[in-house]
C-alpha positions as CSV (number, residue, x, y, z in Angstrom):
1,X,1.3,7.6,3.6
2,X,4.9,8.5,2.5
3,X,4.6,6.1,-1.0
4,X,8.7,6.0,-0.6
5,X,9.0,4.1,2.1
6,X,8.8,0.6,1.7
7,X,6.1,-1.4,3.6
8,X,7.2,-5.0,4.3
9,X,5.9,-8.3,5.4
10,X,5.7,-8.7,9.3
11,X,4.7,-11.0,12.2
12,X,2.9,-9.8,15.2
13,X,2.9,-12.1,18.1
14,X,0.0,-11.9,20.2
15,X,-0.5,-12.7,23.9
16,X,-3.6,-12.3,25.8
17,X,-2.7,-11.0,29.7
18,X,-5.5,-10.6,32.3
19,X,-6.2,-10.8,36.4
20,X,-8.7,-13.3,37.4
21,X,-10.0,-11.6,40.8
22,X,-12.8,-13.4,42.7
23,X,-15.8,-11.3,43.7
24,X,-18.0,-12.5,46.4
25,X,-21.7,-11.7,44.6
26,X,-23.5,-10.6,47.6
27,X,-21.1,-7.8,48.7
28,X,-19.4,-7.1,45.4
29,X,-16.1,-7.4,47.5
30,X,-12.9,-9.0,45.9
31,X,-12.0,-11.7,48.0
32,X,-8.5,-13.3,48.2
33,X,-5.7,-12.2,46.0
34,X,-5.2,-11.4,42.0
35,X,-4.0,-14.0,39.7
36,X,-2.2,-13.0,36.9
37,X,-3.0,-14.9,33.9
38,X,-2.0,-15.3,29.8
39,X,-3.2,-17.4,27.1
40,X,-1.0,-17.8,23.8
41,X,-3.1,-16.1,20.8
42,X,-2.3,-17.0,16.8
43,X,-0.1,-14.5,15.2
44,X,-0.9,-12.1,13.0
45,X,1.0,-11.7,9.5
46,X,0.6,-8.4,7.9
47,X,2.0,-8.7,3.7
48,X,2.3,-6.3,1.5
49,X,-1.0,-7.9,0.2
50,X,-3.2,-7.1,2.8
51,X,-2.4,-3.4,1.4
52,X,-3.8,-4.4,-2.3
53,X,-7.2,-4.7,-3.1
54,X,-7.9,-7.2,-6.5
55,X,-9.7,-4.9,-8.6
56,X,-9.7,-5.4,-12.8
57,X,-9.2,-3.0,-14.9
58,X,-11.6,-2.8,-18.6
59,X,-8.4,-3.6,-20.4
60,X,-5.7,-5.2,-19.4
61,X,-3.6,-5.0,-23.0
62,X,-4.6,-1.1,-23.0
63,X,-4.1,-0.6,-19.7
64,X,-0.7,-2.1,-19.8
65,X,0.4,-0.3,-23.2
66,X,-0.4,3.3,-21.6
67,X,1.7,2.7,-18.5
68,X,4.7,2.0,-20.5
69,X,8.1,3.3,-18.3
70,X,5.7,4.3,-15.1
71,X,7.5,2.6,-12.2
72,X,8.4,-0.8,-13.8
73,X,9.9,-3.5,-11.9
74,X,11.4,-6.6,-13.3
75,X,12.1,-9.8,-11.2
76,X,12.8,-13.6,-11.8
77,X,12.2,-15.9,-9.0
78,X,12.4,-19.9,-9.2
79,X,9.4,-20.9,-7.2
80,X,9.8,-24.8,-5.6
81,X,6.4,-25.7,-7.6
82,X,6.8,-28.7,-10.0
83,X,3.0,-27.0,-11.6
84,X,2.5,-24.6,-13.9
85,X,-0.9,-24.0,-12.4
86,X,0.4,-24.6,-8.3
87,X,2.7,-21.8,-9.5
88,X,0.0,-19.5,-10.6
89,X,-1.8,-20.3,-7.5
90,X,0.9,-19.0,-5.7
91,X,1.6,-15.8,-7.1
92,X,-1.9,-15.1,-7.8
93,X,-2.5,-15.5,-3.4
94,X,1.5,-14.0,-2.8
95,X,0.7,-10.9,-4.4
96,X,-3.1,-10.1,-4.3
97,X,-4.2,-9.1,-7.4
98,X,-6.9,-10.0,-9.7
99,X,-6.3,-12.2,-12.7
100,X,-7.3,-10.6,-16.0
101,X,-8.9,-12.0,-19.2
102,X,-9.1,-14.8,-18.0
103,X,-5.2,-15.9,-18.1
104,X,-5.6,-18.0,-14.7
105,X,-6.3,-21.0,-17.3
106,X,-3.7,-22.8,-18.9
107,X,-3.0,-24.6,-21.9
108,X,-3.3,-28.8,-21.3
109,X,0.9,-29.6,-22.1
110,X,1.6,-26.1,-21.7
111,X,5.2,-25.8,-20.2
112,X,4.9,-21.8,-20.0
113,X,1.9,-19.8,-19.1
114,X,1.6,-15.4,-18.7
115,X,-0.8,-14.1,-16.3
116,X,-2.6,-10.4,-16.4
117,X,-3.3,-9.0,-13.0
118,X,-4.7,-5.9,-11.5
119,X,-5.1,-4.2,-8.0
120,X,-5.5,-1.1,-6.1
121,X,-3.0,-0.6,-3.8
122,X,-3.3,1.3,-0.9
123,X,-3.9,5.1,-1.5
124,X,-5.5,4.4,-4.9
125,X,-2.6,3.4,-7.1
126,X,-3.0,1.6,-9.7
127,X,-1.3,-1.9,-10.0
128,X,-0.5,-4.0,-13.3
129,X,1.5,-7.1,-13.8
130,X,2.2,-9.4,-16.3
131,X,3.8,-12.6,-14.9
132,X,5.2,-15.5,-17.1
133,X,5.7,-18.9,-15.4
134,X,7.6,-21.8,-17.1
135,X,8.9,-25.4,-16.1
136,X,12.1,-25.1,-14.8
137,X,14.5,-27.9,-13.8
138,X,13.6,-30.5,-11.5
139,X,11.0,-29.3,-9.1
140,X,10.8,-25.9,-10.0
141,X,9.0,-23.1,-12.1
142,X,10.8,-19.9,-13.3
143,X,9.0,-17.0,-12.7
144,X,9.6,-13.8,-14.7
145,X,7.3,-10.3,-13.3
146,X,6.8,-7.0,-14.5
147,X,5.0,-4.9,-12.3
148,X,3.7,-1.3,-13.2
149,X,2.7,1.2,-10.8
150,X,2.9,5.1,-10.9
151,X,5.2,4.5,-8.3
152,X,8.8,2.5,-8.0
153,X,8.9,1.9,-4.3
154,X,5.4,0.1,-5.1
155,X,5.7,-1.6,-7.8
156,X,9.3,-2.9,-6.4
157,X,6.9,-3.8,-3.3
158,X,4.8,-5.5,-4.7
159,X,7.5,-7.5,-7.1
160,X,9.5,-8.8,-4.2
161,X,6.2,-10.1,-2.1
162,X,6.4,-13.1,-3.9
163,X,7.5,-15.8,-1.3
């Protein structure tokens, strides 16, 4: 895989088509003509997750300190989550990585929160992020993401799967 072209999120829409053909059972014959039939299957979403397994890495703080400058994306979203921890949720299941040292938690009261998180995307890259959601204004939380990867295109891939 070219790690410079950009994967992105798609929908496949699926539709089962088939011929129902009766067969007489004694002679094996087909007997009268073909119907043509379909039936509506679920679609299938393909995200730039499904390309990210959640793997942890022994030190998240070490980890994070060594890959300083390696294809680092920054992005600020303002996610419709009135939650701190709904928020979390969110990213956490948006991007597909693993939550580090334990930083799913959060502080009762808290109004801002960082989360650690680690994956392998596909071709065995290495993924970090560090991801600090706060209270926003009405209904919302800020999100703010650094995402470090050997690679830009990835790391900007993984940044901008948030939905």
């Amino acid at each position: 895989r070219d790690t410079d072209i950009a994967i992105t999120s798609i929908t496949i829409v699926c539709e089962l088509k088939f011929m129902v053909t009766r067969i007489n059972l004694d002679t094996g014959e087909e007997e009268g003509e073909s119907l043509e039939e379909e039936y509506t299957l679920e679609d299938v979403t393909i995200n730039v997750s499904d390309y990210i397994a959640p793997t942890s890495v022994r030190d998240f703080r070490r980890s994070w300190a060594t890959s300083a400058g390696e294809g680092e994306v920054l992005q600020k979203f303002s996610l419709r989550r009135n939650k701190l921890e709904d928020a979390i949720t969110t990213v956490v299941e948006c991007l597909g990585l693993h939550v580090c040292d334990g930083t799913s938690r959060v502080r009762s009261g808290a109004r801002q929160h960082m989360i650690h998180l680690s994956g392998t995307f596909m071709g065995g890259v290495t993924v970090l992020a560090r991801a600090q959601v706060s209270i926003g204004s009405s209904d919302t939380t800020v999100l703010k993401i650094a995402v470090r990867s050997k690679s830009a295109t990835i790391s900007k891939m993984v940044a901008e799967s948030i939905s």
